[in-house]
Wavefront OBJ file of the C-alpha trace (Angstrom):
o trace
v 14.266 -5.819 -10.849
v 15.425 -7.370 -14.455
v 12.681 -8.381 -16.541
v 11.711 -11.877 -16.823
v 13.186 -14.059 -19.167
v 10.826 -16.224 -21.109
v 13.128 -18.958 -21.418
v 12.971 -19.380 -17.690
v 10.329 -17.351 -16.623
v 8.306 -18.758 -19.052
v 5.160 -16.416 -20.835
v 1.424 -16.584 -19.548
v -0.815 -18.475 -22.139
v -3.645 -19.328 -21.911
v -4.736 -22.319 -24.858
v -8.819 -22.743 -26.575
v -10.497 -24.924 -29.052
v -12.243 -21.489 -30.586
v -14.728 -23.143 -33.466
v -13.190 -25.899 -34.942
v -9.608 -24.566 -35.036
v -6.723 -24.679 -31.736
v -4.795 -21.595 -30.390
v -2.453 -19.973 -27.898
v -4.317 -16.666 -26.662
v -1.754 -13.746 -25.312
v -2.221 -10.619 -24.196
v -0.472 -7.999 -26.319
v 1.058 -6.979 -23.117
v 3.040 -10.196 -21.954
v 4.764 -10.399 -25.737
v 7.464 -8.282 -27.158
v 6.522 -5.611 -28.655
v 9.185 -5.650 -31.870
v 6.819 -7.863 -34.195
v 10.493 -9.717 -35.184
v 11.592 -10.716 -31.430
v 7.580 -11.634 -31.093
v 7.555 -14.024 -33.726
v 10.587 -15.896 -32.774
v 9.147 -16.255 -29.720
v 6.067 -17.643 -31.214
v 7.929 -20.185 -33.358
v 9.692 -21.501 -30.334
v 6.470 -21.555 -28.279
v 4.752 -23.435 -30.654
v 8.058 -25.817 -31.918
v 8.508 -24.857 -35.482
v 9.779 -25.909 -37.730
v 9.132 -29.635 -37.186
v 6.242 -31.462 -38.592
v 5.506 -33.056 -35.276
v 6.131 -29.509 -33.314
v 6.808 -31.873 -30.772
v 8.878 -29.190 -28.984
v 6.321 -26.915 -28.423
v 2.632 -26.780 -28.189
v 1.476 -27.051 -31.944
v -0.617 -29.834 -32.823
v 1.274 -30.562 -36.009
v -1.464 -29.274 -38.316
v -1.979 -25.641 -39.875
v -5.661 -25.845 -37.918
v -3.844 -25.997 -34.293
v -0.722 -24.003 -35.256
v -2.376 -20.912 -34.353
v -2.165 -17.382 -32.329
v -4.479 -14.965 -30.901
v -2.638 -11.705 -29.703
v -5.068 -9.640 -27.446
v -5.027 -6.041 -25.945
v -7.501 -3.520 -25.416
v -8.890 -1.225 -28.343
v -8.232 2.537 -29.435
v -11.123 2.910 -31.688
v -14.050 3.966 -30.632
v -17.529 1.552 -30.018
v -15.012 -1.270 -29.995
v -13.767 -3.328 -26.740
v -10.326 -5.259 -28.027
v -8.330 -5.890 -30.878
v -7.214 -9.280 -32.170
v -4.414 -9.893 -33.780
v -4.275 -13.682 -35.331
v -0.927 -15.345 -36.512
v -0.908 -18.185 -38.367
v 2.255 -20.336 -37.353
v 4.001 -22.424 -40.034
v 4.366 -26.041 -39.163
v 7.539 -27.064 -40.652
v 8.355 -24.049 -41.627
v 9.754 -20.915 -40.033
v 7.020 -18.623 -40.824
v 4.607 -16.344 -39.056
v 2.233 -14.972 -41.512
v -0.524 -12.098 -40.621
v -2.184 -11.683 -44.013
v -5.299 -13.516 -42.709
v -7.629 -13.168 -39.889
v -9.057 -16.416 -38.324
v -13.043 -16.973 -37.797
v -12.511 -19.859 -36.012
v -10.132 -18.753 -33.093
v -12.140 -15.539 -33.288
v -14.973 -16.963 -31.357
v -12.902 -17.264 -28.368
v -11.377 -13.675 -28.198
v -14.772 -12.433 -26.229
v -14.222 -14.955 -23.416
v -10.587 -14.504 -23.021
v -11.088 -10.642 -23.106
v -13.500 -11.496 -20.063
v -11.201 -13.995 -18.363
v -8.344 -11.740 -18.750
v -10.092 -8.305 -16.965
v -10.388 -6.740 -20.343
v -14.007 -6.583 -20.268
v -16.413 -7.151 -17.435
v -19.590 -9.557 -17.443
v -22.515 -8.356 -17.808
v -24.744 -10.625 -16.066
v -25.993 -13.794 -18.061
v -25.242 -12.461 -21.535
v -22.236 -10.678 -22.574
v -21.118 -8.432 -25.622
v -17.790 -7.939 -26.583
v -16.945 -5.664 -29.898
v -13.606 -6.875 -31.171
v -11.472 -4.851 -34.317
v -9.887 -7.736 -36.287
v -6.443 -5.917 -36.703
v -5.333 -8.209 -39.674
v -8.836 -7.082 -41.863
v -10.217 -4.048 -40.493
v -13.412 -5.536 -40.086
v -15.337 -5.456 -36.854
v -16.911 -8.351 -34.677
v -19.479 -8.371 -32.060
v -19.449 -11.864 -29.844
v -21.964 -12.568 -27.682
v -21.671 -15.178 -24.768
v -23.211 -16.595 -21.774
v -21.369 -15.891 -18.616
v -21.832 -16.514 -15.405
v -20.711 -15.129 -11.959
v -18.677 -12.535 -13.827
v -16.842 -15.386 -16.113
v -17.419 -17.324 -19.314
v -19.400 -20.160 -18.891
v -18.544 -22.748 -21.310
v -21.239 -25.502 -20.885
v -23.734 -25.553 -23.048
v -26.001 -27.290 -25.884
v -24.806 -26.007 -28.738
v -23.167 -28.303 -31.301
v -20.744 -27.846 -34.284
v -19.472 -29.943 -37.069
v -15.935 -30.569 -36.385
v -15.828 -31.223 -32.763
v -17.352 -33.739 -30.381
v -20.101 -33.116 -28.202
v -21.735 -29.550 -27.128
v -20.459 -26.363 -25.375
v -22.243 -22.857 -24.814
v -23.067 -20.866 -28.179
v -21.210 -17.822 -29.070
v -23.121 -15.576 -32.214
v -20.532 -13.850 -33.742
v -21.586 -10.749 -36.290
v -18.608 -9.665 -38.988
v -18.856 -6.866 -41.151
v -16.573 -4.834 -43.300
v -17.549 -1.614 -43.657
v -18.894 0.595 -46.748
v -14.817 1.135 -47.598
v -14.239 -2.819 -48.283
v -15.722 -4.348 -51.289
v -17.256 -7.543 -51.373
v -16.015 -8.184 -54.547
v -12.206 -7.378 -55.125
v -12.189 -6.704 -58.530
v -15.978 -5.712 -59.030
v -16.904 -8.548 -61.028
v -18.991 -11.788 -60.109
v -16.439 -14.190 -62.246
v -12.998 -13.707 -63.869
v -10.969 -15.288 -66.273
v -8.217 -16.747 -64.154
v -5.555 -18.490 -66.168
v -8.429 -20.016 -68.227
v -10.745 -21.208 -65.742
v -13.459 -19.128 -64.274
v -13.050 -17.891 -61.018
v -14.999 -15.674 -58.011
v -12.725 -13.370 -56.029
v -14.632 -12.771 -53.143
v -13.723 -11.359 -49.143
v -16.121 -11.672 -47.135
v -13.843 -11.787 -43.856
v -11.627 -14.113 -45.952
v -10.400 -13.492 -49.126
v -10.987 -16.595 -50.903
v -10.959 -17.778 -55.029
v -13.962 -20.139 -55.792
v -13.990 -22.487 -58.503
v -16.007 -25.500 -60.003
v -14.210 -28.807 -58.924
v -15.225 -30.123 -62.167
v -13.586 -27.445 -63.794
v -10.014 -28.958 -62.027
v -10.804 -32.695 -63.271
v -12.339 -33.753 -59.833
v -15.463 -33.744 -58.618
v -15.636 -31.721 -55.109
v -16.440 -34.966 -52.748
v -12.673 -36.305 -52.482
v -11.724 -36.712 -48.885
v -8.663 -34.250 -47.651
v -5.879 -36.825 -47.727
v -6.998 -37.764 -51.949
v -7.075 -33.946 -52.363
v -3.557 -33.381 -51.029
v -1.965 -36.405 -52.625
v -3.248 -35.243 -56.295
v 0.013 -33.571 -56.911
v -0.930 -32.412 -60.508
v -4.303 -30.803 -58.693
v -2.278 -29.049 -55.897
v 0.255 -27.516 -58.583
v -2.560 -26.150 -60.499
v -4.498 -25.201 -57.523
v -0.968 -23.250 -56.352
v -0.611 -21.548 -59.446
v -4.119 -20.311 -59.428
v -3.779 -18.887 -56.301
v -0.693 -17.011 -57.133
v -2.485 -15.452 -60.106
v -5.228 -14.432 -57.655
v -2.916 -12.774 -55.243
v -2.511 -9.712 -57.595
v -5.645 -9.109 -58.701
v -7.179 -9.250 -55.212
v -4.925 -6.494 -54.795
v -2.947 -8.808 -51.722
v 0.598 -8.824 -54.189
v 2.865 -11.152 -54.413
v 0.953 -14.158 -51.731
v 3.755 -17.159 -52.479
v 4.818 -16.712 -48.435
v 1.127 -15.718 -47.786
v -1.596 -18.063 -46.429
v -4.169 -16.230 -48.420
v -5.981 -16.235 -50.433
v -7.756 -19.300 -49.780
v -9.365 -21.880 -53.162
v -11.662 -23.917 -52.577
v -13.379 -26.013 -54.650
v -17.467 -25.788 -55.152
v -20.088 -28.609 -56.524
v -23.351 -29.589 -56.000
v -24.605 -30.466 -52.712
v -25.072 -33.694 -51.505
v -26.376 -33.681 -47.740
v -29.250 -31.271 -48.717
v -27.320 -28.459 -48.071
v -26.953 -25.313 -50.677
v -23.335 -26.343 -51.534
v -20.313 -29.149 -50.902
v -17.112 -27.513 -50.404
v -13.415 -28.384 -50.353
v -11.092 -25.766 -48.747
v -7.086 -25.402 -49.580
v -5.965 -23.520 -46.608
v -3.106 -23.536 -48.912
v -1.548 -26.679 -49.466
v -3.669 -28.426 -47.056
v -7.319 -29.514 -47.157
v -9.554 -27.633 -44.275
v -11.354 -30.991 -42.442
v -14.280 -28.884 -42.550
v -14.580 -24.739 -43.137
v -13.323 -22.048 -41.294
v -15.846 -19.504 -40.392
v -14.893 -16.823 -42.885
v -14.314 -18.993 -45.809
v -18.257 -20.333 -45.375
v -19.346 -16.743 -45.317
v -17.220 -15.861 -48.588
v -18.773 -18.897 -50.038
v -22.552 -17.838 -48.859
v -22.080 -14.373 -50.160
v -21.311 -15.600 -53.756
v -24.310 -18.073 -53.509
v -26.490 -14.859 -53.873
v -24.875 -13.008 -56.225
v -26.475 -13.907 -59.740
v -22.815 -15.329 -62.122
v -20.527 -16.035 -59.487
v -19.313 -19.222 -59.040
v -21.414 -21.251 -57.554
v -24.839 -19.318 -58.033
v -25.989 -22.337 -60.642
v -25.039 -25.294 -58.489
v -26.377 -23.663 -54.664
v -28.978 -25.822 -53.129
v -31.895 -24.635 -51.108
v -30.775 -21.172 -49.743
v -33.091 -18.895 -46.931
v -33.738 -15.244 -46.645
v -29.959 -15.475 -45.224
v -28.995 -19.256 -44.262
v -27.078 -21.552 -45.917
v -25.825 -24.782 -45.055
v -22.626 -25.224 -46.351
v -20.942 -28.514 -46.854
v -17.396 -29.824 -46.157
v -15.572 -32.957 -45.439
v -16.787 -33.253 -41.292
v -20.518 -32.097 -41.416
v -22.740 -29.287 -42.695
v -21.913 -25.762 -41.821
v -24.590 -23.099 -40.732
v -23.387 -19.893 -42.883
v -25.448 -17.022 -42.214
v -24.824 -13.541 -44.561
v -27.042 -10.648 -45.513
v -25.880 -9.290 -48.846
v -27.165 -6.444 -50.675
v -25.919 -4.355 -53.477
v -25.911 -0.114 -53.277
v -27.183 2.149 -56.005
v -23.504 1.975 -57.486
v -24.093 -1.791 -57.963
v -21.162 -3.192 -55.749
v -22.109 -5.854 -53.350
v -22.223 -5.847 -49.820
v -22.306 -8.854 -46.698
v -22.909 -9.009 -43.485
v -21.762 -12.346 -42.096
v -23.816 -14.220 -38.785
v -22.557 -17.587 -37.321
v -22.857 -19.425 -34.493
v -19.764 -21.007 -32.478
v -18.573 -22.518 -30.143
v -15.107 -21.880 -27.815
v -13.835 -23.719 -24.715
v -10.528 -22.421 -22.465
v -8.368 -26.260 -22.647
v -5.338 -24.569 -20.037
v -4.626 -21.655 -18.613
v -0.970 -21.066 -17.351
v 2.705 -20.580 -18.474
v 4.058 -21.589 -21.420
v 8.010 -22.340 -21.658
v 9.457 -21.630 -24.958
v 12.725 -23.499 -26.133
v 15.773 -21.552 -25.389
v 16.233 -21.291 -29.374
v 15.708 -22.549 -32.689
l 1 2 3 4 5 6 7 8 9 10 11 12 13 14 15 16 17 18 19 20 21 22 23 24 25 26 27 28 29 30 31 32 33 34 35 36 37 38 39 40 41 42 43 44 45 46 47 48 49 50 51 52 53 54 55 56 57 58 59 60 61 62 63 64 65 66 67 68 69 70 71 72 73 74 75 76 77 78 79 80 81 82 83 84 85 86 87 88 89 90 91 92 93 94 95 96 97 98 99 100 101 102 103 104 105 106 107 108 109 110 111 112 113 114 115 116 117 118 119 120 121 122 123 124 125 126 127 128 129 130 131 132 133 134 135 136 137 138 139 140 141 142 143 144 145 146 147 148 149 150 151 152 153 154 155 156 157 158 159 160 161 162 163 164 165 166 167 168 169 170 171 172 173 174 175 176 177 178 179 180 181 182 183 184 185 186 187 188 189 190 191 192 193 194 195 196 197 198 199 200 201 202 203 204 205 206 207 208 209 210 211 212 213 214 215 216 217 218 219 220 221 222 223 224 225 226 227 228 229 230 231 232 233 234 235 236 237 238 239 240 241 242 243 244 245 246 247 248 249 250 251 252 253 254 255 256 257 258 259 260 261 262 263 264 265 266 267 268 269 270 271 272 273 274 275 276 277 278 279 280 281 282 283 284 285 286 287 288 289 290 291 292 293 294 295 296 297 298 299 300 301 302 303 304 305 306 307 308 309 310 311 312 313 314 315 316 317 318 319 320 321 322 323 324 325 326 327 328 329 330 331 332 333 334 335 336 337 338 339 340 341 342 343 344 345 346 347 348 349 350 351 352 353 354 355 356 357 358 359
């Protein structure tokens, strides 16, 4: 029997809102396997390049451009891996340099709806290996009648009404620092900066610092050419020092922009995911920014709001985000985190998807 053809076969899909990000979920198994054939797939799966991807599934915004790539884990204590992509828009790239907290919340329930890993009666626990990172996840979910069940109370930021909560748990291990280059601040091309990867490598600066002051919507943020030019060549002069090289076809690391809070929460951010503006804060990011709230001269530390034990609420453009990180620092004085959040995920379709014969 020949194998099946994509292009008229089409490839099994399956698409979720996982927090407040969009993605295509595979299985490692229904993709090729050649990481160069896979990603030309992708980009005609998803229509790029074409700012309205109107070819393919993409929602025409780096926040729905997404992929999760599935299949079932090697390492020991752990259930799955995840693989996330992050799909140019109008642009022919595929980048893997960064993982994805958002889209991560809904690896546990596909791994369940896909036969990865069984339900385990009302609750269940999935430990997921984030392949781009190294770090490790545990999700927990409700299911029911050996599925995910999706309904639920909990509510987000981000997105309308209330689905069923997923508590995800990150860590990095003993072997990752917190802080790339051991030090709270640095001197980066004469502004101060914290280099910080908590599940995200991230640069965090004052907004005041760049001339503006950190409660500009998205669309004024993107539009400040002179701002996104400096905020560019910061990042490029990060890229090095975070030990990530040369990131100018990279998505990370992420800047974003700190000041006081305004809602009563312990910060207001404003995320360049690069050269867009997050319309709120992906999982990871929040957690890089609620680890440097604790860690006395980083930036940040002066202007953080009320802070608990280990909560945080940090701000962005759409709402208030519920950061939860335990950091502590080890005899040899580098800094450790433990990141907690709560999400939500929701399956939109299941099915096949039909990529375009070619680009």
């Amino acid at each position: 029997m020949a194998a099946p053809d994509p292009v008229r076969d089409g490839v099994r899909c399956m698409l979720m809102r996982g927090g407040t990000s969009k993605g295509a979920y595979f299985l490692a198994a229904d993709l090729p396997s050649d990481p160069g054939a896979r990603d030309d797939l992708l980009l005609r799966i998803m229509g790029s390049p074409d700012p309205r991807q109107i070819d393919g599934i993409g929602g025409a915004h780096p926040l729905t451009s997404k992929v999760a790539i599935v299949s079932p884990s090697t390492a020991e204590g752990v259930d799955v891996d995840y693989l996330f992509l992050q799909v140019g828009v109008d642009t022919a790239t595929v980048a893997d340099a960064q993982t994805c907290g958002n889209l991560l919340a809904g690896i546990g329930p596909f791994a369940v709806e896909r036969g990865l890993v069984p339900a385990t009666g009302g609750r269940t626990t999935v430990r997921i290996r984030l392949l781009n990172t190294g770090d490790t996840a545990t999700a927990v979910f409700t299911t029911a009648d050996g599925r995910p069940d999706y309904d639920g109370d909990a509510a987000i930021d981000g997105v309308p009404g209330t689905a069923s909560a997923i508590e995800l748990e990150v860590g990095g291990g003993d072997d990752k620092p917190l802080l790339p280059t051991g030090n709270p601040a640095d001197d980066l091309d004469g502004v101060t900066a914290t280099l910080i990867d908590n599940g995200m490598p991230v640069v965090l600066l004052r907004a005041d610092d760049l001339g503006v002051d950190g409660f500009e919507t998205p669309a004024a943020l993107e539009t400040d050419a002179d701002l996104t030019s400096r905020i560019e060549r910061l990042r490029l002069a990060a890229g090095p020092v975070m030990g990530l090289g040369d990131v100018s076809a990279q998505t990370v690391p992420k800047v974003i922009l700190l000041s006081p809070p305004r809602a009563g929460g312990a910060i207001s951010t404003r995320a360049f995911i690069p050269t867009r503006v997050h319309t709120a804060i992906g999982v990871l990011m929040a957690a890089s920014v609620a680890a440097a709230l604790r860690i006395p001269g980083a930036v940040g530390h002066d202007l953080a709001g009320p802070l608990g034990e280990e909560d945080a609420a940090i701000e962005h453009p759409s709402g208030t985000f519920p950061s939860r990180v335990r950091v502590t620092q080890d005899d040899g004085g580098a800094w450790r985190a433990t990141s907690f959040s709560l999400r939500t995920a929701r399956k939109l379709f299941d099915g096949t998807v039909f990529p375009r014969p070619r680009r």
